[in-house]
C-alpha positions as CSV (number, residue, x, y, z in Angstrom):
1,X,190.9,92.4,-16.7
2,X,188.3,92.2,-19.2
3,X,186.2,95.1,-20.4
4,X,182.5,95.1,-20.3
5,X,180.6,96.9,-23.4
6,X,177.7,98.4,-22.1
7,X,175.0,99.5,-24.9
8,X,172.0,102.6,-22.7
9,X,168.9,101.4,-23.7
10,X,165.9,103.3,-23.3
11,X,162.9,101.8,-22.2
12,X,159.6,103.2,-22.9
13,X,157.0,102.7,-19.8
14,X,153.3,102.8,-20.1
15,X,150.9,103.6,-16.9
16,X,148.5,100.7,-15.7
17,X,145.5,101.3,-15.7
18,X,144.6,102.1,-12.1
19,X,148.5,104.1,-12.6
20,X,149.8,101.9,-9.7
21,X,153.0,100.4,-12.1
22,X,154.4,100.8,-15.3
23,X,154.5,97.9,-17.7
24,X,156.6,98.2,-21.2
25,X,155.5,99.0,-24.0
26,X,156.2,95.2,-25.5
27,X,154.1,94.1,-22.9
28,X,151.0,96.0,-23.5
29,X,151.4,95.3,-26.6
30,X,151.5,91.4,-25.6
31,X,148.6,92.3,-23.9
32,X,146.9,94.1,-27.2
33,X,147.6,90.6,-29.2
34,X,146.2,88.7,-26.7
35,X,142.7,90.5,-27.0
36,X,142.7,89.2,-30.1
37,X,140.9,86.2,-28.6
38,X,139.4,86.1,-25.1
39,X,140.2,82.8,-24.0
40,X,144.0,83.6,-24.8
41,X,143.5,86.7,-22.6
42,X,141.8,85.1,-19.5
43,X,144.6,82.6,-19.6
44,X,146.9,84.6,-19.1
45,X,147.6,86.5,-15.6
46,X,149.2,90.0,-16.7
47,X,145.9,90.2,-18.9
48,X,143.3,89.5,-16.5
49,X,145.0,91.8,-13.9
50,X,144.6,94.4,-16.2
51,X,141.3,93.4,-17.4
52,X,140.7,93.4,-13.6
53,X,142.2,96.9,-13.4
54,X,140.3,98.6,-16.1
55,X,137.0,97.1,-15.0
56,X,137.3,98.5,-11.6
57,X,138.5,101.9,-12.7
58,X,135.2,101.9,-14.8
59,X,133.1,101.3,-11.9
60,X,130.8,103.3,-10.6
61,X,129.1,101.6,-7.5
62,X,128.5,97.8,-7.6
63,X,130.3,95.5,-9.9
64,X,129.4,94.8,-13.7
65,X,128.3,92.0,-15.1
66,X,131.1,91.5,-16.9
67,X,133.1,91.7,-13.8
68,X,131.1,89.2,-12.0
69,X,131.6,87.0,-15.2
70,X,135.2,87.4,-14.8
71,X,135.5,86.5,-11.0
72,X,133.1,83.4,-11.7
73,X,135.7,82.4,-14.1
74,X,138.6,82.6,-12.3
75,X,137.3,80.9,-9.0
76,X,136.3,78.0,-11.6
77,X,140.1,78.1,-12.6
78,X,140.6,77.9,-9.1
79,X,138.8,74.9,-8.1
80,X,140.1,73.1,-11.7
81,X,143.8,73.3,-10.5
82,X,142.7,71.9,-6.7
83,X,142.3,68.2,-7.6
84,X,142.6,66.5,-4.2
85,X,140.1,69.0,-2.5
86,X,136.4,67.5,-2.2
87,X,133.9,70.1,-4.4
88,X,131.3,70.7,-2.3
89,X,128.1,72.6,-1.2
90,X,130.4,75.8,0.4
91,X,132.5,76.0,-3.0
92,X,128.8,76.3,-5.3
93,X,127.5,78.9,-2.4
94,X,131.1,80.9,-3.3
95,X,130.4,81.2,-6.9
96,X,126.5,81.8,-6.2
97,X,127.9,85.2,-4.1
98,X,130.0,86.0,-6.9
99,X,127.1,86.2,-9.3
100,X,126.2,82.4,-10.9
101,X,123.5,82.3,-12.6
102,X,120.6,79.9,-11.7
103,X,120.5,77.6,-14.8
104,X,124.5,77.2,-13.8
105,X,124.2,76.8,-10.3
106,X,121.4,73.7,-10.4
107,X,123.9,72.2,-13.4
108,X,126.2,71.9,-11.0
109,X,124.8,71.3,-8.2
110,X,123.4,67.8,-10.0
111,X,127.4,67.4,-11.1
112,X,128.2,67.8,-7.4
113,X,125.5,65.1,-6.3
114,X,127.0,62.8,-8.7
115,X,130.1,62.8,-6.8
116,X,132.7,62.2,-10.1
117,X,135.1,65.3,-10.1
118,X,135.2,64.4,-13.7
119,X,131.6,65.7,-14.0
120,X,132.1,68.3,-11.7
121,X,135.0,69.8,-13.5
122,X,132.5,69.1,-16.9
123,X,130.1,71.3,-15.3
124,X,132.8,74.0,-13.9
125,X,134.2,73.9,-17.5
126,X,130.7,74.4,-18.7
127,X,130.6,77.7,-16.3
128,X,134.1,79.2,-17.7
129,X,132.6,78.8,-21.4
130,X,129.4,80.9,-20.5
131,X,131.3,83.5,-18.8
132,X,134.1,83.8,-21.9
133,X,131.0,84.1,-23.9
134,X,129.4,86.8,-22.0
135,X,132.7,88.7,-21.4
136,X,133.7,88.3,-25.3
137,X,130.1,89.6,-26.2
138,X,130.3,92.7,-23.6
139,X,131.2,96.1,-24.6
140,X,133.1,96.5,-21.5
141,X,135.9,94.0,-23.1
142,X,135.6,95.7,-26.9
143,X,136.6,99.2,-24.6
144,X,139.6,97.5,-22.4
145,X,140.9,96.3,-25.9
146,X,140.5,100.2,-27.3
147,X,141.9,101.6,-24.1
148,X,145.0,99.9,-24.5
149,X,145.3,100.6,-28.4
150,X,144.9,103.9,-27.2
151,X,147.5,103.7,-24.7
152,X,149.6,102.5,-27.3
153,X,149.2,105.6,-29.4
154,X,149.8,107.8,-27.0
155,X,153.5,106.5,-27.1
156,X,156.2,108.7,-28.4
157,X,157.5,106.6,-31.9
């Protein structure tokens, strides 16, 4: 019978955010690279969940801007991956309760009356590139990337 060679290997865990799961150190420090640039970070799910996280720990009372920003953009994702369903009136009024602004709404609204989903998924790209823009220009995303460089320090070497 053959012998198996097992090496211990420690791994170092780092609290979430909201303290719900650990993630490793590698991974937050994934996380931390992919900060770097926003549109890296929204595209990827472990980052915007903790994105998510942090925001909502930071709450106090209604949602930020920057959260609302952040939702909008991932319901546009959303309706980008679901090619056979019809874009219509009810899928507009979903991003209007999750904080679309005006000038973006009627933009797509005129899209939607067109009928092309290739101008509709213009305009919902459209809406993703404002709210990247508005989340890369908040200070709430410069303090979730110094949270987790903090988080990082904290760890023994």
């Amino acid at each position: 019978m053959a012998s198996t060679s097992y090496k211990n290997k420690t791994v170092k865990l780092i609290k979430c955010f909201c303290g719900c799961s650990d993630m490793t150190v590698e991974e937050v420090q994934r996380i931390y690279t992919l900060t770097n640039d926003v549109h890296q970070t929204l595209l990827d799910t472990d980052a915007t969940r903790l994105l998510h996280r942090y925001l909502e720990q930071q709450r106090a009372g209604d949602k930020k801007e920057v959260e609302q920003f952040l939702d909008i953009y991932e319901k546009c994702a959303e309706y980008l991956q679901e090619t056979q369903r019809t874009f219509a009136q009810d899928e507009i009024d979903e991003l209007i309760d999750l904080g679309l602004p005006y000038d973006l709404e009627q933009d797509l609204t005129r899209r939607t009356l067109n009928g092309q989903r290739s101008e509709i998924n213009l305009g919902l790209y459209r809406i993703q590139g404002k709210c990247r823009n508005e989340i890369e220009a908040s200070s709430d995303f410069k303090d979730f990337r110094n949270a987790i460089l903090a988080k990082m320090r904290r760890v023994p070497k």
